[in-house]
C-alpha positions in Angstrom: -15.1 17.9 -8.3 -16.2 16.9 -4.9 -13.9 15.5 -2.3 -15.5 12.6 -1.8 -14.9 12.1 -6.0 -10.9 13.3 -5.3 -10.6 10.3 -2.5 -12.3 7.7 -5.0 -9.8 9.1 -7.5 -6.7 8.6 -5.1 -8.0 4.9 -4.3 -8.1 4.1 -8.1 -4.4 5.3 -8.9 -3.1 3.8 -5.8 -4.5 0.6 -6.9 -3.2 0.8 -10.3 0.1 1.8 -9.0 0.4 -0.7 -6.7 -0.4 -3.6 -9.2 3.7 -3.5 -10.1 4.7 -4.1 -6.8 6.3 -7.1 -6.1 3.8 -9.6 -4.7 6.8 -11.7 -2.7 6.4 -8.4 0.2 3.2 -8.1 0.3 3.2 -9.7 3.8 6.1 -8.7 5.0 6.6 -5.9 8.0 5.6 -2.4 6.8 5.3 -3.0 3.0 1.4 -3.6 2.9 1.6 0.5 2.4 3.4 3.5 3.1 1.5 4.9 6.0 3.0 2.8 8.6 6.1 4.5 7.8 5.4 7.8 7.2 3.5 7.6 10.9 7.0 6.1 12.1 8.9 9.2 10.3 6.7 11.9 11.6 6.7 10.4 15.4 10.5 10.4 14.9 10.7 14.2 13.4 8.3 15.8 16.1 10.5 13.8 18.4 14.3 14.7 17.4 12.7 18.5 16.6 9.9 19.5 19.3 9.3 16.9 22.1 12.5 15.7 22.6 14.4 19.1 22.9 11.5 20.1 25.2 11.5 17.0 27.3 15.3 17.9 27.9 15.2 21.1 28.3 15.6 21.2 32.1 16.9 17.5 32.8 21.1 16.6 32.6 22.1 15.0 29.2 21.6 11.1 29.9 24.9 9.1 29.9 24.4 6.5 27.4 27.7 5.5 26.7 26.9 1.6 27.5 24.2 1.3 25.5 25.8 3.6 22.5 28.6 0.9 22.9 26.5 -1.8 22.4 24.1 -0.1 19.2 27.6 0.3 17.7 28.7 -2.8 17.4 25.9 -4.3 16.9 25.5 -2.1 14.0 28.9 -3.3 13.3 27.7 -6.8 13.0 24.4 -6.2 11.3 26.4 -4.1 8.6 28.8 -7.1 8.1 25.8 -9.5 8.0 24.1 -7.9 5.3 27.3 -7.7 3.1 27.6 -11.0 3.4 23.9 -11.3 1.9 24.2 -8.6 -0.3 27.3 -10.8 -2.1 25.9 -14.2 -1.3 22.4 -13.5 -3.2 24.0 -11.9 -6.6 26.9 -9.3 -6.1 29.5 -12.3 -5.9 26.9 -15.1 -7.4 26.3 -13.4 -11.1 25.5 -10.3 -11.2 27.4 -8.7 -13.5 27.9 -4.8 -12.7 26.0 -3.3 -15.0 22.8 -4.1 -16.5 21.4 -6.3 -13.1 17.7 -6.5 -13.6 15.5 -7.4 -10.8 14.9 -11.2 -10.2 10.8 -12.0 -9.8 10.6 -15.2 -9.3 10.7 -17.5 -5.7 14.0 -19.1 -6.2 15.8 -19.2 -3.2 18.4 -17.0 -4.3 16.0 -14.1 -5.4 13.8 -14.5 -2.1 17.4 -14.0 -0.6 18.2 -10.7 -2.1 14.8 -9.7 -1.8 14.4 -10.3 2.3 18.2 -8.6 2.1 16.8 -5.9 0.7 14.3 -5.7 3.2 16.5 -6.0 6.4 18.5 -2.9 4.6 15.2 -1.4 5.0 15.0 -2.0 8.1 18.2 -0.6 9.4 17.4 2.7 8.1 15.0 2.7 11.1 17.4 1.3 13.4 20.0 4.1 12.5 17.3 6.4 13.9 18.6 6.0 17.3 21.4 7.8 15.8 19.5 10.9 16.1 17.3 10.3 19.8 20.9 9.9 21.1 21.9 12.9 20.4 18.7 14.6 21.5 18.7 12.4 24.7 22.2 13.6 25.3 21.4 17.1 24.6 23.6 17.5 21.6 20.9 19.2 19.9 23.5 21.2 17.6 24.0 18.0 16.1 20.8 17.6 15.0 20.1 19.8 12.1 18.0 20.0 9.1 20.6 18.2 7.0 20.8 15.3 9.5 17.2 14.5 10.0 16.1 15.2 6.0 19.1 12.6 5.0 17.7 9.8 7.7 14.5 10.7 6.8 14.8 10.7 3.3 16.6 7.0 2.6 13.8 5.3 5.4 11.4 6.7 3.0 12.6 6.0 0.1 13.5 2.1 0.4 10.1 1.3 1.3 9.8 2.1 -2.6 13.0 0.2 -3.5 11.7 -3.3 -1.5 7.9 -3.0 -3.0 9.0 -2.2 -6.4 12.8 -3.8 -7.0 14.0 -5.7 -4.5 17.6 -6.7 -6.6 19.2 -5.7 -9.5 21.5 -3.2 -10.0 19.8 -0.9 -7.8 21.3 -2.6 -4.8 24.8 -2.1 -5.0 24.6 1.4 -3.1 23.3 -0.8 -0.4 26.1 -3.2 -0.8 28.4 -0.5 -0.6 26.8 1.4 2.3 26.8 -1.3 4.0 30.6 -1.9 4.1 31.0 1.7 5.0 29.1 1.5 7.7 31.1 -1.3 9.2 34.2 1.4 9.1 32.2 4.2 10.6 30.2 2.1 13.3 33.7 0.8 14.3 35.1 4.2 15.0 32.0 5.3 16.7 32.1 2.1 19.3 35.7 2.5 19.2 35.2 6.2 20.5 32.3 5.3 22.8 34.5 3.1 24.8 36.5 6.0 26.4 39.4 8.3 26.5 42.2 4.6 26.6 40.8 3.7 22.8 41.5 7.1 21.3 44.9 5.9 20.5 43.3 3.4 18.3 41.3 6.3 16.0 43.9 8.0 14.0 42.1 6.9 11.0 39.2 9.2 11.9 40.4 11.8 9.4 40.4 8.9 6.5 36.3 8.4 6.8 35.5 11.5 4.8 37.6 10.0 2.0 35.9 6.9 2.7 32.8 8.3 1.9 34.0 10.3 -1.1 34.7 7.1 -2.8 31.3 5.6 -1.8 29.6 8.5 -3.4 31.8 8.4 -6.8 31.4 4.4 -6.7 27.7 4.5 -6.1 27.4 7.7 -8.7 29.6 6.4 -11.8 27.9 2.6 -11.3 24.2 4.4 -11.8 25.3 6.2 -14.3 25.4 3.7 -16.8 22.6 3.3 -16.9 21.3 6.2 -18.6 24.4 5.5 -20.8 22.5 1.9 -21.9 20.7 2.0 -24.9 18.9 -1.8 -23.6 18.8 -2.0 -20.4 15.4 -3.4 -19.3 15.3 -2.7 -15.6 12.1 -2.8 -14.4 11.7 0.6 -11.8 14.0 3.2 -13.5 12.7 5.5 -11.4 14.5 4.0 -8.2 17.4 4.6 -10.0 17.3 8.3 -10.3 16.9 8.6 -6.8 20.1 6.8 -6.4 21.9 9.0 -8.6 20.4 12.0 -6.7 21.7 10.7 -3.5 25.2 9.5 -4.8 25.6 13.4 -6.1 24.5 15.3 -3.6 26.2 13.6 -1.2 29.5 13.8 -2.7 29.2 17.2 -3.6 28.5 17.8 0.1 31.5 16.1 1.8 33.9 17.7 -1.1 32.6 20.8 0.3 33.2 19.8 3.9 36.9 18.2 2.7 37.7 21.6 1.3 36.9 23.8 4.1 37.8 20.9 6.8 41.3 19.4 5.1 42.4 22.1 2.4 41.4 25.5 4.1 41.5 24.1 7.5 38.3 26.0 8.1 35.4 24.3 9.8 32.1 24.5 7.7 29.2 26.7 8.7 27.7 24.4 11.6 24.4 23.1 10.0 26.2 21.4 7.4 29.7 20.7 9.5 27.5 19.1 12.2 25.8 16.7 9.4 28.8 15.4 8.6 30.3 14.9 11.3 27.8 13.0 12.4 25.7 11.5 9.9 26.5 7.4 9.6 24.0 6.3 6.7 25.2 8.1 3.9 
């Protein structure tokens, strides 16, 4: 088969794939396709891994302390916002906990969770900067494979959660990420605003139990949905990918909680350094 019968091929599929997406975001930023994404992921990888490293290599770590200030509490109240929407648009309005499908049609409500959905989306990009502050500050040990793959990985992966099933019951990770992130955004403005506030962040050692429970919520909620016999959600696939994140990342900070709070040991750095400092779990 020639290649210029493998790219017809490709075309044809991604058509017929594409005729289930949810027309309501066609027009919306960055869900006409994938690509502008992917080019947006792969600028930020080359940059956190290659260029930025290199760029720094002979310059003093930037202070960014006021601006880190500022992106965390803003991120405080972005979090807080989209809880509010999350709730307003079915988690508090109807939905029921288990079998949520995903609402199609242009009632205000389900535009509501869908644009929700959407700025979730968008924060995944916005927690980028998580990463080009560390490289900008030269904490370069702080950036490891686990870090970038996990950022990576959820910006990827909602573009397919908004153009397929925006609502339902594959939104309540968001819900709950969401309100964890308000805790964790908190400590890291709290902790940006100098050595006078540390008093204020004896809680630091509660986060990782913070983010147990997200992952067990997030894991046994998902679950039951292979435990349905009728469930008619309409991208089931979205749904595995939630339960892959929900377990891996809980067996990942039970691992860090041993070591960390049980052994007193720290981990092995790649993976202590994730978790640490990873915010979007």
């Amino acid at each position: 088969m020639s290649l210029q019968e493998l790219t017809s091929r490709a075309v044809i599929l991604y058509d017929e794939w594409l005729k289930d997406a949810d027309p309501r975001v066609e027009d919306w930023p960055l869900m006409s396709s994938p690509l502008p994404q992917t080019i947006i992921l792969g600028a930020y990888i080359y940059f956190v891994t290659t260029f930025g490293p290199k760029l720094m290599e002979n310059r003093k770590p930037l202070n960014l302390n006021q601006v880190m200030i500022v992106y965390n509490f803003s991120m405080v109240i972005f979090s807080l916002y989209m809880c509010y929407e999350f709730l307003m648009s079915g988690w508090a309005t109807g939905y029921s906990f288990r079998c949520d499908i995903v609402d199609y049609s242009r009632s205000p409500q389900a535009l509501r969770m869908a644009w929700t959905c959407w700025l979730f989306y968008l924060s995944k990009f916005i927690e980028l900067l998580d990463t080009v502050f560390f490289v900008l500050r030269k904490k370069n040990g702080q950036v490891t494979f686990l870090h970038v793959y996990h950022h990576t990985i959820m910006s990827f992966t909602w573009w397919f959660g908004v153009k397929f099933a925006p609502g339902g019951l594959g939104t309540f990770h968001a819900l709950v990420n969401c309100i964890v992130h308000v805790f964790m955004y908190s400590y890291y403005g709290l902790s940006a605003l100098g050595q006078h506030y540390q008093k204020y962040l004896w809680w630091k050692k509660y986060m990782t139990a913070v983010q147990l429970i997200q992952f067990a919520i997030i894991t046994v909620h998902i679950g039951q949905f292979f435990l349905m016999k009728n469930c008619p959600y309409q991208y089931p696939v979205f749904l595995y990918v939630i339960c892959l994140y929900g377990v891996s990342f809980m067996l990942l900070f039970l691992n860090f909680w041993y070591y960390a709070y049980t052994q007193g040991q720290r981990l092995p750095k790649n993976t202590t350094n994730k978790l640490k400092s990873s915010k979007n779990n």
